[in-house]
C-alpha positions, 0 to 999 in steps of 0.5 A: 523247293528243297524235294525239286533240289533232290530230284534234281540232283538224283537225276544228275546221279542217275545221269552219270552213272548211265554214262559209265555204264559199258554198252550191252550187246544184243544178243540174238533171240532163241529159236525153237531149233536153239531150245532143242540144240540146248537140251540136247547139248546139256543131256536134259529132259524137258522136265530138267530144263523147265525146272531151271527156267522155273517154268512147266514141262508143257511150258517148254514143250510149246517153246520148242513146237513155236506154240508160244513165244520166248519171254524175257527172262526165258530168253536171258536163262537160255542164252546164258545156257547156249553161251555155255554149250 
């Protein structure tokens, strides 16, 4: 009884701290060309932005040829480096 009180609870907490939360918007995804755009703008090699998304130069490479797709948290670092360009 008492840990179904708590979970109860927590979920109300939960709750209202989704309420207050302000709305993100979505950004728009990265593309080949933006990638390209970003390295240029910032004077980097491949190798310079593969350091900063933590990633490999060929990683970065592919990324821009379209070989492989944009994941999460290389589409975030990106966008946070093109919002600053």
């Amino acid at each position: 009884m008492r840990c179904m009180l708590n979970a109860l609870i927590s979920t109300r907490r939960i709750g209202n701290m989704m309420a207050d939360t302000t709305y993100i918007a979505k950004a728009e995804p990265i593309t080949p060309a933006d990638i390209m755009a970003i390295r240029n703008a910032k004077n980097w090699k491949r190798s310079n932005l593969a350091a900063y998304l933590g990633c490999n130069y060929t990683t970065v490479w592919r990324m821009e040829n379209g070989r492989i797709g944009i994941d999460g948290a290389h589409q975030r670092l990106l966008q946070q480096l093109k919002s600053a360009a």
